[in-house]
C-alpha positions as CSV (number, residue, x, y, z in Angstrom):
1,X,5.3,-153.7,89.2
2,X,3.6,-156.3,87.6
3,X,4.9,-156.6,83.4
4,X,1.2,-155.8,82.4
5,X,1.4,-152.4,84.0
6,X,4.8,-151.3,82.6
7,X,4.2,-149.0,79.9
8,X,6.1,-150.1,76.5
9,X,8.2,-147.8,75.1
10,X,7.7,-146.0,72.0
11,X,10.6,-146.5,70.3
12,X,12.1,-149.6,67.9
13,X,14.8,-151.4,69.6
14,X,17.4,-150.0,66.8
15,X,16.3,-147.2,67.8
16,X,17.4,-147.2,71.6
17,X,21.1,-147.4,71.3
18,X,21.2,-144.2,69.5
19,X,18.2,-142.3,71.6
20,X,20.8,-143.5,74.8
21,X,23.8,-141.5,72.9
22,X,21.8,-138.6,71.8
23,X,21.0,-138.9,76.2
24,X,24.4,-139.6,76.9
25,X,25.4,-136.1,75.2
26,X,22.8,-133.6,76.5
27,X,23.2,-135.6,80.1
28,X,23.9,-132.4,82.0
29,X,21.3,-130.4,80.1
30,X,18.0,-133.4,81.1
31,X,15.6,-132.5,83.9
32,X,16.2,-134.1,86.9
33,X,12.7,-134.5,87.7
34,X,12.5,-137.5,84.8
35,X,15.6,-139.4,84.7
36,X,16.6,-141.5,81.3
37,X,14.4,-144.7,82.6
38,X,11.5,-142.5,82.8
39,X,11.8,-141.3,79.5
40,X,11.9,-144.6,78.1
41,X,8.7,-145.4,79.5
42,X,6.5,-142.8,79.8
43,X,4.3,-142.3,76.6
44,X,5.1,-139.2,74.7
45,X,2.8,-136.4,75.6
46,X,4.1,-137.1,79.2
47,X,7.5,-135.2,78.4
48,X,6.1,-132.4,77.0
49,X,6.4,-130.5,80.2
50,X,10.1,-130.2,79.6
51,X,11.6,-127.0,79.7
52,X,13.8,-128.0,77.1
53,X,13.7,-131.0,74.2
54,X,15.4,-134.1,75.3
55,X,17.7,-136.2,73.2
56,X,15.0,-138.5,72.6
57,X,12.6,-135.6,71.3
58,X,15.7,-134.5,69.3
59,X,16.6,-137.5,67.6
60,X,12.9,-138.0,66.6
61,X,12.4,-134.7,65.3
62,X,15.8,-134.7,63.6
63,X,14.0,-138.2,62.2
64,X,11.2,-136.6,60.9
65,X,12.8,-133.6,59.2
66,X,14.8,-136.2,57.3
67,X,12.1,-138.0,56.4
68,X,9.5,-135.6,55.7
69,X,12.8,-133.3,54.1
70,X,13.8,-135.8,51.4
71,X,10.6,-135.3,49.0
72,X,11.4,-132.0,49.2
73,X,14.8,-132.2,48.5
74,X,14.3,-134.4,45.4
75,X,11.1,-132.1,44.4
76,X,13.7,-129.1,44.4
77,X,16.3,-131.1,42.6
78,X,13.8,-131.9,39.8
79,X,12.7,-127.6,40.0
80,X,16.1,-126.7,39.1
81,X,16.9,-129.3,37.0
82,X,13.4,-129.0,34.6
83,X,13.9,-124.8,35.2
84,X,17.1,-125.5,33.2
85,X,15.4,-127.3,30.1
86,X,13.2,-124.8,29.5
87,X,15.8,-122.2,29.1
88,X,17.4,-123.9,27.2
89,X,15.0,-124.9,24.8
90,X,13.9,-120.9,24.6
91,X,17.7,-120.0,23.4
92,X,17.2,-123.0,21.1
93,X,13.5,-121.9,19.8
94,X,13.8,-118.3,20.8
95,X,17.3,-118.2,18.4
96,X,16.1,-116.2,15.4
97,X,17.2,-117.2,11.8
98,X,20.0,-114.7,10.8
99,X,18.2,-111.8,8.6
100,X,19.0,-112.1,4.7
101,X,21.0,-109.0,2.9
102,X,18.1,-106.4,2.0
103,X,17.9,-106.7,-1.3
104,X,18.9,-103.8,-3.6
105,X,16.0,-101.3,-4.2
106,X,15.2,-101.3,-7.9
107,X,14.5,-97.7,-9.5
108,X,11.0,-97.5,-10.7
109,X,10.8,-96.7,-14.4
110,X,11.0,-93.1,-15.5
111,X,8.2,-91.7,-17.2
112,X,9.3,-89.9,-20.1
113,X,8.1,-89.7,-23.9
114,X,11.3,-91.6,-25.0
115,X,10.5,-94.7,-27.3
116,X,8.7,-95.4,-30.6
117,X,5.2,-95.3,-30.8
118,X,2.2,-95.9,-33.8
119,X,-1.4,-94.4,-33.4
120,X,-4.6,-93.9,-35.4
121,X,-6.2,-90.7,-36.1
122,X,-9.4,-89.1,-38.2
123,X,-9.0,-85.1,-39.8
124,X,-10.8,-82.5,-41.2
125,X,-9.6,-80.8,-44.1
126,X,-10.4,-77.5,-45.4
127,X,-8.5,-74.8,-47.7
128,X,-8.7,-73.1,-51.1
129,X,-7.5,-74.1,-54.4
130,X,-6.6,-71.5,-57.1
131,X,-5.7,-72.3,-61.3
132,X,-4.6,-69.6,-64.2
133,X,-7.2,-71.1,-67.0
134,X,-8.8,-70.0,-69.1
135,X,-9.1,-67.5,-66.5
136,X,-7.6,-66.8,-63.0
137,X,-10.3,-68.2,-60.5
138,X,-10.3,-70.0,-56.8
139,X,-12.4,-72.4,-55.1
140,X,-12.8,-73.8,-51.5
141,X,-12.0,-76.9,-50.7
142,X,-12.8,-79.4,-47.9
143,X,-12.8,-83.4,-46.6
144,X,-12.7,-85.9,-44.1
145,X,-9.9,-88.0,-43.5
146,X,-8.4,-91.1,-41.6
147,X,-4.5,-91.1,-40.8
148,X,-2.2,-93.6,-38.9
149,X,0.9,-92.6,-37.7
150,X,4.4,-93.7,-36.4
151,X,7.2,-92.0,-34.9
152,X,10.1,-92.1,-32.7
153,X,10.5,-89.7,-29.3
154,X,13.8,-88.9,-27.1
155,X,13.5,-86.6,-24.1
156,X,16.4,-85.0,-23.0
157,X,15.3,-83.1,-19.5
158,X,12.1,-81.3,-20.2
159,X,12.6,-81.3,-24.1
160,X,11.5,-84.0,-26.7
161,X,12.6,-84.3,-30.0
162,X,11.6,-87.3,-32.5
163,X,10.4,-88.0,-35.7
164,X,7.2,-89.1,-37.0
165,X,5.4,-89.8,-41.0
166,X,1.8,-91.0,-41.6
167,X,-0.5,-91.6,-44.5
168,X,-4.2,-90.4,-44.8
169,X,-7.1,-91.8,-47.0
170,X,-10.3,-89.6,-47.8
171,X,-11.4,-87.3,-50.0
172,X,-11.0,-83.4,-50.4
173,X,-12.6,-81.7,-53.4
174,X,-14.1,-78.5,-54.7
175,X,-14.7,-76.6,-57.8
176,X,-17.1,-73.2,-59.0
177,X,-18.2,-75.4,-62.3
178,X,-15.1,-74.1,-64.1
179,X,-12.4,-76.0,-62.3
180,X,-12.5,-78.4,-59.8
181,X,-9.5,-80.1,-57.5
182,X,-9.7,-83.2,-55.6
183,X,-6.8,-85.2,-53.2
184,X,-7.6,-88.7,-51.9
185,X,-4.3,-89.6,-50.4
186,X,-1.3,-88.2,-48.5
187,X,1.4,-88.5,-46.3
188,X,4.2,-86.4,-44.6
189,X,7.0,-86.8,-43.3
190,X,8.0,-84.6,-40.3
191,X,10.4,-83.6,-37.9
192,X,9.3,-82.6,-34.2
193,X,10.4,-80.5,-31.4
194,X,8.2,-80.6,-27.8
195,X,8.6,-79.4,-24.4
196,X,7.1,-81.6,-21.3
197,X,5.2,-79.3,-19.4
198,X,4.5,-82.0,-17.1
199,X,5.4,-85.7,-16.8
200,X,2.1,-86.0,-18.7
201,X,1.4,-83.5,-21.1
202,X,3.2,-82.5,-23.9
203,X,3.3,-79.6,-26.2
204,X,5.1,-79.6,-29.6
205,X,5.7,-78.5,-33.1
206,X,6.1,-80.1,-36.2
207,X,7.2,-79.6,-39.7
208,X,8.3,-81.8,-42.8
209,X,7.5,-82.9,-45.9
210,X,4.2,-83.5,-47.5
211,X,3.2,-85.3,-50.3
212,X,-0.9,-86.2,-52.1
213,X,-2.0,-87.7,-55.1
214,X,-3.9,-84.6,-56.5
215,X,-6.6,-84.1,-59.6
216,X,-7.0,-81.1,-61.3
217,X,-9.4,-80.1,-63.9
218,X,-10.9,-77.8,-66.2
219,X,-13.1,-77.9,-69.2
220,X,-13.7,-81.8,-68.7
221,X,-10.2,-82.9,-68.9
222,X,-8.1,-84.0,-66.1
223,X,-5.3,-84.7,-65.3
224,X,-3.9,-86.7,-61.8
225,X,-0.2,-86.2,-60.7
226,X,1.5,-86.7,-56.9
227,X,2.4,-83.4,-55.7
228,X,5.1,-82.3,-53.3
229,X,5.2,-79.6,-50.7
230,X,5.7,-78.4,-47.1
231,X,3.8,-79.1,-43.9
232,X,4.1,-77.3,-40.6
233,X,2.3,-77.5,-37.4
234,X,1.9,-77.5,-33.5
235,X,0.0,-80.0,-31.2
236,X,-0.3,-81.1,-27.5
237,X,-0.2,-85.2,-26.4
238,X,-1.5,-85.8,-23.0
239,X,-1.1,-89.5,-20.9
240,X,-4.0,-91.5,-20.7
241,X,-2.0,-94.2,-18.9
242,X,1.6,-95.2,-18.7
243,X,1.4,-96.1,-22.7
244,X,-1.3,-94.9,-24.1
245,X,-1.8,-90.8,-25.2
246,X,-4.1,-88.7,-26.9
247,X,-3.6,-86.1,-28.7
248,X,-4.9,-82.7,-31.2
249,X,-2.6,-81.3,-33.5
250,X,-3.1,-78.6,-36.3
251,X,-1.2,-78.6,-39.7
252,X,-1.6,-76.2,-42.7
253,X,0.2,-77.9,-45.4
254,X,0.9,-76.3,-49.0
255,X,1.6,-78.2,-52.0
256,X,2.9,-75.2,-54.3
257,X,2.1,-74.4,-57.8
258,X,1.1,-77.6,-59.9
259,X,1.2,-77.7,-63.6
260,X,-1.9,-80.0,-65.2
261,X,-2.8,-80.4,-68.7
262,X,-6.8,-79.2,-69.4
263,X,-9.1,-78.2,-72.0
264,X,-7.4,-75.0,-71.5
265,X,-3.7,-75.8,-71.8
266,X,-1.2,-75.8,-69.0
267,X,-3.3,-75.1,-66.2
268,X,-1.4,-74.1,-62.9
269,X,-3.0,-75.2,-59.8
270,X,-2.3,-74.0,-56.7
271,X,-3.5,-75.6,-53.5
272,X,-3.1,-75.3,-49.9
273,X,-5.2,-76.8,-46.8
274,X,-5.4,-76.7,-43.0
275,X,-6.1,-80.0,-40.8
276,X,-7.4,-80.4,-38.1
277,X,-6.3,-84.2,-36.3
278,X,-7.6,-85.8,-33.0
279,X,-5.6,-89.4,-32.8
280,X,-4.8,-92.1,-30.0
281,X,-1.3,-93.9,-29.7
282,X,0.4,-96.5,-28.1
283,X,4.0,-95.7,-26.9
284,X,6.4,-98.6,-26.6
Protein backbone atom coordinates (compact mmCIF):
# COMPACT_ATOMS: atom_id res chain seq x y z
CA UNK A 1 0.00 0.00 0.00
CA UNK A 2 1.21 3.12 -1.23
CA UNK A 3 2.55 5.60 2.07
CA UNK A 4 -0.21 8.17 1.10
CA UNK A 5 -2.92 5.76 1.81
CA UNK A 6 -1.61 4.45 5.24
CA UNK A 7 -3.64 6.10 7.80
CA UNK A 8 -1.32 7.96 10.53
CA UNK A 9 -1.69 7.02 13.82
CA UNK A 10 -3.18 9.03 16.40
CA UNK A 11 -0.92 8.80 18.93
CA UNK A 12 2.68 10.84 19.80
CA UNK A 13 5.54 8.69 19.35
CA UNK A 14 6.30 8.84 23.41
CA UNK A 15 3.32 7.78 23.45
CA UNK A 16 3.67 4.23 21.59
CA UNK A 17 6.05 2.46 23.77
CA UNK A 18 3.69 2.67 26.60
CA UNK A 19 0.20 2.13 24.51
CA UNK A 20 2.39 -1.35 23.34
CA UNK A 21 2.86 -2.28 27.27
CA UNK A 22 -0.64 -1.27 28.28
CA UNK A 23 -1.26 -4.06 24.85
CA UNK A 24 1.27 -6.28 25.93
CA UNK A 25 -0.73 -6.75 29.39
CA UNK A 26 -4.40 -7.08 28.31
CA UNK A 27 -2.91 -9.37 25.22
CA UNK A 28 -5.22 -12.30 25.93
CA UNK A 29 -8.14 -10.02 26.67
CA UNK A 30 -7.83 -7.91 22.64
CA UNK A 31 -10.22 -9.00 19.89
CA UNK A 32 -8.85 -11.03 17.51
CA UNK A 33 -10.69 -9.51 14.79
CA UNK A 34 -8.17 -6.27 15.07
CA UNK A 35 -4.84 -7.21 15.95
CA UNK A 36 -2.27 -4.58 17.70
CA UNK A 37 -1.20 -3.15 13.99
CA UNK A 38 -4.66 -2.49 13.30
CA UNK A 39 -5.14 -0.54 16.31
CA UNK A 40 -2.33 1.56 15.59
CA UNK A 41 -3.74 2.60 12.43
CA UNK A 42 -7.14 2.68 12.29
CA UNK A 43 -8.59 6.19 13.34
CA UNK A 44 -10.41 6.11 16.63
CA UNK A 45 -14.09 5.84 16.09
CA UNK A 46 -13.11 2.63 14.18
CA UNK A 47 -12.47 0.63 17.50
CA UNK A 48 -15.42 1.50 19.11
CA UNK A 49 -17.04 -1.68 18.17
CA UNK A 50 -14.97 -3.40 20.73
CA UNK A 51 -16.65 -5.42 23.18
CA UNK A 52 -14.27 -4.34 25.61
CA UNK A 53 -11.75 -1.08 25.93
CA UNK A 54 -8.34 -1.88 24.60
CA UNK A 55 -5.10 -0.85 26.21
CA UNK A 56 -4.86 1.95 23.96
CA UNK A 57 -8.41 3.26 24.92
CA UNK A 58 -7.35 2.63 28.51
CA UNK A 59 -4.22 4.44 28.56
CA UNK A 60 -5.90 7.45 26.94
CA UNK A 61 -8.79 7.62 29.14
CA UNK A 62 -6.57 7.00 32.17
CA UNK A 63 -4.74 10.19 30.33
CA UNK A 64 -7.64 12.24 30.39
CA UNK A 65 -8.88 11.52 33.90
CA UNK A 66 -5.42 12.74 35.04
CA UNK A 67 -5.54 15.59 33.15
CA UNK A 68 -8.94 16.73 33.27
CA UNK A 69 -8.60 15.28 37.37
CA UNK A 70 -5.86 17.62 38.43
CA UNK A 71 -7.95 21.07 38.50
CA UNK A 72 -10.10 19.32 40.38
CA UNK A 73 -7.85 18.01 42.75
CA UNK A 74 -6.09 21.39 43.31
CA UNK A 75 -9.76 23.18 43.31
CA UNK A 76 -10.60 20.64 46.36
CA UNK A 77 -7.30 21.31 47.96
CA UNK A 78 -7.90 25.04 47.92
CA UNK A 79 -11.98 24.05 49.35
CA UNK A 80 -10.59 22.54 52.31
CA UNK A 81 -7.85 24.52 52.78
CA UNK A 82 -9.97 28.16 52.57
CA UNK A 83 -13.03 26.06 54.59
CA UNK A 84 -10.45 25.96 57.32
CA UNK A 85 -9.74 29.91 57.47
CA UNK A 86 -12.97 30.70 57.93
CA UNK A 87 -13.47 28.62 60.93
CA UNK A 88 -10.98 29.73 62.27
CA UNK A 89 -11.38 33.33 61.93
CA UNK A 90 -15.21 32.74 63.45
CA UNK A 91 -13.59 31.14 66.88
CA UNK A 92 -11.33 34.13 66.54
CA UNK A 93 -14.28 36.83 65.82
CA UNK A 94 -17.08 34.72 67.18
CA UNK A 95 -14.75 34.54 70.79
CA UNK A 96 -16.84 36.74 73.07
CA UNK A 97 -15.08 39.17 75.58
CA UNK A 98 -15.28 37.51 79.02
CA UNK A 99 -18.52 39.22 80.86
CA UNK A 100 -17.43 41.81 83.74
CA UNK A 101 -18.52 40.93 87.58
CA UNK A 102 -22.27 42.45 87.84
CA UNK A 103 -21.86 45.04 89.75
CA UNK A 104 -23.33 45.24 93.22
CA UNK A 105 -27.01 46.57 93.25
CA UNK A 106 -27.16 49.81 95.20
CA UNK A 107 -30.28 50.11 97.63
CA UNK A 108 -32.50 52.94 96.56
CA UNK A 109 -32.93 55.55 99.24
CA UNK A 110 -35.57 54.99 101.88
CA UNK A 111 -38.21 57.42 102.14
CA UNK A 112 -38.68 58.39 105.47
CA UNK A 113 -39.22 61.87 107.41
CA UNK A 114 -35.71 61.55 109.00
CA UNK A 115 -33.50 64.81 108.46
CA UNK A 116 -33.75 68.49 109.23
CA UNK A 117 -35.89 70.62 107.40
CA UNK A 118 -36.97 74.74 107.38
CA UNK A 119 -40.35 75.93 105.87
CA UNK A 120 -42.53 79.10 105.61
CA UNK A 121 -45.90 79.45 106.70
CA UNK A 122 -48.93 82.25 107.06
CA UNK A 123 -51.68 81.87 110.34
CA UNK A 124 -54.70 83.10 111.57
CA UNK A 125 -55.13 84.00 114.89
CA UNK A 126 -58.12 84.26 117.03
CA UNK A 127 -58.99 84.08 120.96
CA UNK A 128 -60.08 86.15 123.86
CA UNK A 129 -58.34 88.30 126.26
CA UNK A 130 -59.57 88.91 129.78
CA UNK A 131 -58.04 91.90 132.61
CA UNK A 132 -59.24 92.53 136.52
CA UNK A 133 -59.42 96.59 136.08
CA UNK A 134 -61.05 98.72 137.16
CA UNK A 135 -63.40 96.04 136.47
CA UNK A 136 -63.36 92.30 135.44
CA UNK A 137 -64.11 92.41 131.58
CA UNK A 138 -63.03 90.28 128.30
CA UNK A 139 -62.52 91.00 124.74
CA UNK A 140 -61.95 88.98 121.46
CA UNK A 141 -59.06 88.97 119.84
CA UNK A 142 -57.78 88.20 116.36
CA UNK A 143 -54.75 88.61 113.43
CA UNK A 144 -52.91 87.48 110.58
CA UNK A 145 -49.64 86.15 110.78
CA UNK A 146 -46.42 84.95 108.89
CA UNK A 147 -44.18 82.18 110.54
CA UNK A 148 -40.98 80.31 109.33
CA UNK A 149 -40.02 77.35 110.85
CA UNK A 150 -37.17 74.76 111.43
CA UNK A 151 -36.95 71.39 112.89
CA UNK A 152 -35.36 68.14 113.08
CA UNK A 153 -37.28 64.57 112.32
CA UNK A 154 -36.15 60.74 113.13
CA UNK A 155 -38.40 57.88 112.14
CA UNK A 156 -38.09 54.89 113.84
CA UNK A 157 -40.58 52.28 111.95
CA UNK A 158 -43.80 53.97 111.47
CA UNK A 159 -43.19 56.57 114.34
CA UNK A 160 -41.51 60.09 114.00
CA UNK A 161 -40.28 62.07 116.62
CA UNK A 162 -38.34 65.51 116.18
CA UNK A 163 -38.16 68.91 117.27
CA UNK A 164 -39.07 72.02 115.79
CA UNK A 165 -39.20 76.31 116.99
CA UNK A 166 -40.41 79.12 114.74
CA UNK A 167 -41.10 82.87 115.01
CA UNK A 168 -44.17 84.75 113.67
CA UNK A 169 -44.67 88.52 112.77
CA UNK A 170 -48.25 90.17 112.60
CA UNK A 171 -50.54 91.65 114.53
CA UNK A 172 -53.32 90.41 116.96
CA UNK A 173 -55.40 92.98 118.90
CA UNK A 174 -58.71 93.71 120.44
CA UNK A 175 -60.32 95.73 123.09
CA UNK A 176 -64.34 96.91 124.21
CA UNK A 177 -63.00 100.72 124.66
CA UNK A 178 -61.97 99.86 128.26
CA UNK A 179 -59.04 97.66 127.70
CA UNK A 180 -57.35 96.68 124.77
CA UNK A 181 -54.41 93.74 124.11
CA UNK A 182 -52.24 93.53 121.24
CA UNK A 183 -49.19 90.79 120.30
CA UNK A 184 -47.00 91.47 117.23
CA UNK A 185 -44.38 88.77 117.74
CA UNK A 186 -43.93 85.20 118.88
CA UNK A 187 -42.23 82.06 118.83
CA UNK A 188 -42.35 78.48 120.31
CA UNK A 189 -40.48 76.12 120.91
CA UNK A 190 -41.88 72.49 120.63
CA UNK A 191 -41.41 69.03 120.91
CA UNK A 192 -43.28 66.49 118.34
CA UNK A 193 -44.52 63.09 118.22
CA UNK A 194 -46.06 61.64 114.51
CA UNK A 195 -47.08 58.45 113.15
CA UNK A 196 -46.48 57.67 109.21
CA UNK A 197 -49.69 56.57 108.08
CA UNK A 198 -48.11 56.15 104.74
CA UNK A 199 -44.68 56.68 103.21
CA UNK A 200 -46.25 60.04 102.40
CA UNK A 201 -48.49 61.40 104.85
CA UNK A 202 -47.91 62.16 108.30
CA UNK A 203 -49.94 62.83 111.18
CA UNK A 204 -48.55 64.39 114.42
CA UNK A 205 -48.72 66.34 117.69
CA UNK A 206 -47.01 68.96 119.07
CA UNK A 207 -46.40 70.77 122.26
CA UNK A 208 -43.76 73.26 123.76
CA UNK A 209 -43.08 76.45 124.83
CA UNK A 210 -44.46 79.72 123.66
CA UNK A 211 -43.30 82.98 124.02
CA UNK A 212 -44.92 86.97 122.46
CA UNK A 213 -44.13 90.36 123.07
CA UNK A 214 -47.62 91.40 124.37
CA UNK A 215 -49.38 95.12 125.13
CA UNK A 216 -51.80 95.65 127.51
CA UNK A 217 -53.77 98.55 128.33
CA UNK A 218 -56.30 100.37 130.12
CA UNK A 219 -57.29 103.84 130.78
CA UNK A 220 -54.61 105.12 128.18
CA UNK A 221 -51.62 103.69 129.73
CA UNK A 222 -49.75 100.80 128.56
CA UNK A 223 -47.58 98.81 129.29
CA UNK A 224 -45.44 96.10 126.74
CA UNK A 225 -43.70 93.06 128.48
CA UNK A 226 -42.68 89.34 126.68
CA UNK A 227 -44.81 86.84 128.04
CA UNK A 228 -44.28 83.16 128.55
CA UNK A 229 -46.65 80.24 128.32
CA UNK A 230 -47.55 76.83 126.83
CA UNK A 231 -48.48 75.70 123.29
CA UNK A 232 -50.01 72.49 122.23
CA UNK A 233 -51.26 71.13 118.99
CA UNK A 234 -51.83 68.41 116.24
CA UNK A 235 -51.10 68.60 112.41
CA UNK A 236 -50.79 66.43 109.27
CA UNK A 237 -47.57 66.86 106.63
CA UNK A 238 -48.19 65.26 103.34
CA UNK A 239 -45.17 64.71 100.39
CA UNK A 240 -45.32 66.90 97.56
CA UNK A 241 -42.12 65.32 96.19
CA UNK A 242 -39.23 63.48 97.51
CA UNK A 243 -38.32 66.92 99.61
CA UNK A 244 -40.75 69.04 99.56
CA UNK A 245 -44.23 68.79 102.06
CA UNK A 246 -47.11 70.68 102.91
CA UNK A 247 -48.66 70.77 105.68
CA UNK A 248 -51.95 72.23 108.29
CA UNK A 249 -51.44 72.22 111.80
CA UNK A 250 -53.70 73.70 114.67
CA UNK A 251 -52.27 75.26 117.98
CA UNK A 252 -54.06 76.86 120.91
CA UNK A 253 -51.49 78.47 122.81
CA UNK A 254 -51.97 80.21 126.40
CA UNK A 255 -49.80 82.75 127.75
CA UNK A 256 -51.20 82.70 131.51
CA UNK A 257 -52.03 85.51 133.77
CA UNK A 258 -49.89 88.82 132.96
CA UNK A 259 -49.40 91.58 135.36
CA UNK A 260 -49.30 95.30 133.48
CA UNK A 261 -49.19 98.60 135.05
CA UNK A 262 -52.53 100.96 133.89
CA UNK A 263 -54.48 103.82 134.71
CA UNK A 264 -56.00 101.42 137.05
CA UNK A 265 -53.06 99.84 138.90
CA UNK A 266 -51.89 96.27 138.50
CA UNK A 267 -53.89 95.18 135.84
CA UNK A 268 -53.91 91.28 135.24
CA UNK A 269 -54.30 90.19 131.75
CA UNK A 270 -55.05 87.09 130.75
CA UNK A 271 -54.74 85.87 127.19
CA UNK A 272 -55.07 82.82 125.20
CA UNK A 273 -55.45 82.24 121.23
CA UNK A 274 -55.95 79.41 118.64
CA UNK A 275 -53.95 79.27 115.17
CA UNK A 276 -54.66 78.11 112.58
CA UNK A 277 -51.12 77.43 110.03
CA UNK A 278 -50.95 76.23 106.39
CA UNK A 279 -46.96 76.15 105.53
CA UNK A 280 -44.55 74.53 102.86
CA UNK A 281 -40.99 72.94 103.76
CA UNK A 282 -38.09 71.65 102.30
CA UNK A 283 -36.61 68.44 104.04
CA UNK A 284 -32.96 67.83 103.76
Amino acid sequence: MPKSHIPKSPYSSREIPYILQFFQRNKREESTLYGVLPQLLLLPWLRYPLRKMNAAQEYVLMRQKIYYSRPLVLAAGMAVILAGVPARAADVVGEEPPVPAAAPLENPPVNTWSGPYVGVSGAYVFGRARYSLPAAGSFATNGWYGNVFAGYDHQMGPVVIGIEGDIGYGSTSGGNGVASSRTRVDGTLRARLGYALTDDVLAYGTGGLAAARLTGEEGGTSQTRTVLGWTAGAGVQVKVTQSVFGRLEYRYTDFGNKTFATASGANTFSNRENKLLLGVGVKF
